[in-house]
FIRO-184593 format. One line per field, with one value per residue (C-alpha): residue in three letters; x negated, y negated, z. Coordinates in steps of 0.05 Angstrom, whole numbers, plus 5000, padded with zeros to 4 digits. Example, Ala and Ser with C-alpha at 12.3 -4.5 7.8 and 13.67 -1.06 7.14 Angstrom:
residues 2
aa (Ala / Ser)
xx (4754 / 4727)
yy (5090 / 5021)
zz (5156 / 5143)
***
This chain:
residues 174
aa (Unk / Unk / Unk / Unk / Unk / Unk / Unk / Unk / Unk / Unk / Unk / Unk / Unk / Unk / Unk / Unk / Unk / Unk / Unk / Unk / Unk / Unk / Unk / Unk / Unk / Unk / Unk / Unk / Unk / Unk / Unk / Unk / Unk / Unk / Unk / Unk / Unk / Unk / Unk / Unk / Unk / Unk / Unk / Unk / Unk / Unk / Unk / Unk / Unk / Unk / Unk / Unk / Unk / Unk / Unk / Unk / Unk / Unk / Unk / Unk / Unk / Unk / Unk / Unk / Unk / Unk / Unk / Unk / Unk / Unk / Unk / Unk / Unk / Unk / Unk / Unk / Unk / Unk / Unk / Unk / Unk / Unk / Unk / Unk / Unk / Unk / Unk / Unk / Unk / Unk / Unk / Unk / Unk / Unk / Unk / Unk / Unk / Unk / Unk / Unk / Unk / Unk / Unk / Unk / Unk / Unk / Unk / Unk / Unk / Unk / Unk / Unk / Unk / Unk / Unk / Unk / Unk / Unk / Unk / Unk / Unk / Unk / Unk / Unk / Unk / Unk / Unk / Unk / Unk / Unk / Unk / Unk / Unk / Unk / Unk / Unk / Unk / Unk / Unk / Unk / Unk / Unk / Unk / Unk / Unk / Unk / Unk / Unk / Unk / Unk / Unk / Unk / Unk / Unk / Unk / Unk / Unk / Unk / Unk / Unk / Unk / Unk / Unk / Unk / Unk / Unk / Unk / Unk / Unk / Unk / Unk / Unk / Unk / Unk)
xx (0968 / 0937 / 1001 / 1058 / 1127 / 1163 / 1238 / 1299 / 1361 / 1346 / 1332 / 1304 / 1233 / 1200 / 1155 / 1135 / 1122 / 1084 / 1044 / 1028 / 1010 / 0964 / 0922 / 0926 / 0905 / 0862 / 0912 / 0914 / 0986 / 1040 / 1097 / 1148 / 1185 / 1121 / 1108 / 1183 / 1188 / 1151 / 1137 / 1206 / 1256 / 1263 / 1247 / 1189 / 1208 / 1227 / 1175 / 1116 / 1148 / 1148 / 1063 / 1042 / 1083 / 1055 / 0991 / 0998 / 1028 / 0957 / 0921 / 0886 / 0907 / 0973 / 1026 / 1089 / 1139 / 1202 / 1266 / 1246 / 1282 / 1327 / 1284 / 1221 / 1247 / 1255 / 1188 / 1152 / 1183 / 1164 / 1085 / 1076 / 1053 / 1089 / 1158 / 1168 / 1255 / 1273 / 1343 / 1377 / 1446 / 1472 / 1487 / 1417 / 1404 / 1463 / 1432 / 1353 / 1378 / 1414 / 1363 / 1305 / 1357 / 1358 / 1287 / 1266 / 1280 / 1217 / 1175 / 1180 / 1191 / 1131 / 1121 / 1169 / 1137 / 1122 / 1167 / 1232 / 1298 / 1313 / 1390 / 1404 / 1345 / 1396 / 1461 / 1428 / 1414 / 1472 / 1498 / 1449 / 1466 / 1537 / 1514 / 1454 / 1495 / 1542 / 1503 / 1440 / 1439 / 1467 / 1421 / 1367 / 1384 / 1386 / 1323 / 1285 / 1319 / 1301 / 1225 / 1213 / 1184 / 1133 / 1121 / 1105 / 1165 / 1177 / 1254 / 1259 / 1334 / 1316 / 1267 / 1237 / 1225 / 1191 / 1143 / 1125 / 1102 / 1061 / 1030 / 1022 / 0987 / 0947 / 0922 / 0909 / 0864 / 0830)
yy (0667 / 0733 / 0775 / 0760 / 0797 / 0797 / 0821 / 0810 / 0844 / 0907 / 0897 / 0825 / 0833 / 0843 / 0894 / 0860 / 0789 / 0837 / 0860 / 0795 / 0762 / 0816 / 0802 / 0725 / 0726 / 0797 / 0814 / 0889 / 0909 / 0956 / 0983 / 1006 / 1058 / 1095 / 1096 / 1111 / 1160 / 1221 / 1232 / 1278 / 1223 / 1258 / 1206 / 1220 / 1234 / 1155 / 1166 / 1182 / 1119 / 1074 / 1091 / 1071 / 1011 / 0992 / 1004 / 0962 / 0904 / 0913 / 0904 / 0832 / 0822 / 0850 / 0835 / 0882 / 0884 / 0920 / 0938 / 1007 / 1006 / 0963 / 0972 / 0960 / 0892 / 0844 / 0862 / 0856 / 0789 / 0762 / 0792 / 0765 / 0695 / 0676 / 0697 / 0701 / 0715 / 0736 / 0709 / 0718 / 0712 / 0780 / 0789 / 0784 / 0836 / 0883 / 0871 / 0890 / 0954 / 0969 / 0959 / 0994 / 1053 / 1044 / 1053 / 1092 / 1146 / 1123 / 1099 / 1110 / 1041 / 1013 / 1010 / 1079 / 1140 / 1189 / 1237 / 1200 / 1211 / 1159 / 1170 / 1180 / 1120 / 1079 / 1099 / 1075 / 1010 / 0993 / 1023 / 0967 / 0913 / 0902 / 0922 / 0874 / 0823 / 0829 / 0846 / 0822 / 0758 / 0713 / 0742 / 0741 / 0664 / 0637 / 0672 / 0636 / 0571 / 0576 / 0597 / 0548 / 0506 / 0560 / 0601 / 0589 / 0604 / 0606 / 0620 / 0631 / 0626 / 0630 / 0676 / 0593 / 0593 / 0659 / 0637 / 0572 / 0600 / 0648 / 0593 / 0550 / 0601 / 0612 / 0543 / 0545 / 0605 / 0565)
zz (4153 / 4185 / 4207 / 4148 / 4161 / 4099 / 4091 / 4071 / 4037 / 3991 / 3914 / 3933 / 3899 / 3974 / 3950 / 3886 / 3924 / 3975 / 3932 / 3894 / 3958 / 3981 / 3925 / 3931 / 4005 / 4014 / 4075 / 4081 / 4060 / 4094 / 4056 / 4108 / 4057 / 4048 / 4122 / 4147 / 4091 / 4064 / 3988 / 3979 / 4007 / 4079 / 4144 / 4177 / 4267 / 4300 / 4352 / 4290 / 4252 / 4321 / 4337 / 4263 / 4267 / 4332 / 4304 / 4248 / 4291 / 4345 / 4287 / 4268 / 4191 / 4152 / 4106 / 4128 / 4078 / 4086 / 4144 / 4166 / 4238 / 4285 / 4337 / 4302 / 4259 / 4323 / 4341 / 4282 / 4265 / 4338 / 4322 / 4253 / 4251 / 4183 / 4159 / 4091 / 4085 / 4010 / 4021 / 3944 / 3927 / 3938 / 3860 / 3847 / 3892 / 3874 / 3798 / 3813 / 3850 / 3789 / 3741 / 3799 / 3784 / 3714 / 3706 / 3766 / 3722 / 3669 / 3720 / 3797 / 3834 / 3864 / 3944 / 3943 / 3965 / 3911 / 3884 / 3922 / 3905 / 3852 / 3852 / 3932 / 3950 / 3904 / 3931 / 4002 / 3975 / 3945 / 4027 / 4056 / 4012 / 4038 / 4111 / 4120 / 4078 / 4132 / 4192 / 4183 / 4136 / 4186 / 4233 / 4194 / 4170 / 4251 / 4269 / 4203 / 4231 / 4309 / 4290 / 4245 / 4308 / 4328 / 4260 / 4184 / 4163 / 4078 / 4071 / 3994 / 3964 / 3883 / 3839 / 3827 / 3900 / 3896 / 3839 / 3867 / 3937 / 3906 / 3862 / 3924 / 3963 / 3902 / 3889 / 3974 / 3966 / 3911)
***
């Protein structure tokens, strides 16, 4: 586990996991939103996004976490050398972007960049969440299953799935 590609639907506790296993395992971590975005909610140019991404990819050790592009997704998940897929019924996910809403407004969500746009970052995900559910799931669910033979692949369906990889990988890292 050197280059981890984690993603999934929005709301799904990506970041959090991310962040988790970057402590666990040491493995330098890259939050897409904070790289695709700057700290007042406006995208950074494609072609800026695309050369840190690359960058990232060329490098020896990371743990990606997030979508960020079409066009950098396919690439990243053929790079990375374990998939982690947060794959959550799509009420769960409609619920944690309501309550990352809810309480963006107290305390800005973690793995956003600073000062974003609590209300129109929300509206966006609740956007995604039909469209990848729709788009991108079954996608998303035949690639997990075709590189199963050449990758690590962790394809977690429950928040129990979540916990117990993290505890596995913990008790691995002794």
């Amino acid at each position: 586990m050197q280059k981890v590609a984690i993603f999934g639907n929005a709301g799904g506790g990506k970041s959090t996991l991310s962040r988790e296993l970057a402590t666990i395992t040491g493995l330098p971590l890259y939050t897409l939103d904070k790289i695709k975005f700057q700290s007042d909610g406006q995208e950074v140019p494609q072609a800026e996004y695309e050369q840190v991404h690359q960058a990232i990819l060329d490098s020896e050790r990371w743990i990606i976490d997030g979508f960020g592009s079409l066009d950098t997704l396919w690439p990243r998940l053929n790079a990375a050398d374990t998939l982690i897929y947060v794959d959550l019924p799509l009420a769960r996910h409609f619920w944690w972007v309501t309550k990352r809403f809810l309480t963006g407004y107290i305390s800005p969500p973690a793995g956003w960049p600073e000062n974003s746009p609590i209300l129109k970052s929300s509206l966006r995900s609740y956007q995604v969440l039909w469209l990848c559910d729709k788009r991108l799931t079954p996608k998303y669910r035949d690639y997990v299953h075709q590189a199963r033979s050449r990758k690590t692949v962790y394809h977690l369906r429950t928040t129990e799935e979540m916990a117990q990889f993290l505890q596995s990988i913990q008790n691995q890292s002794g």
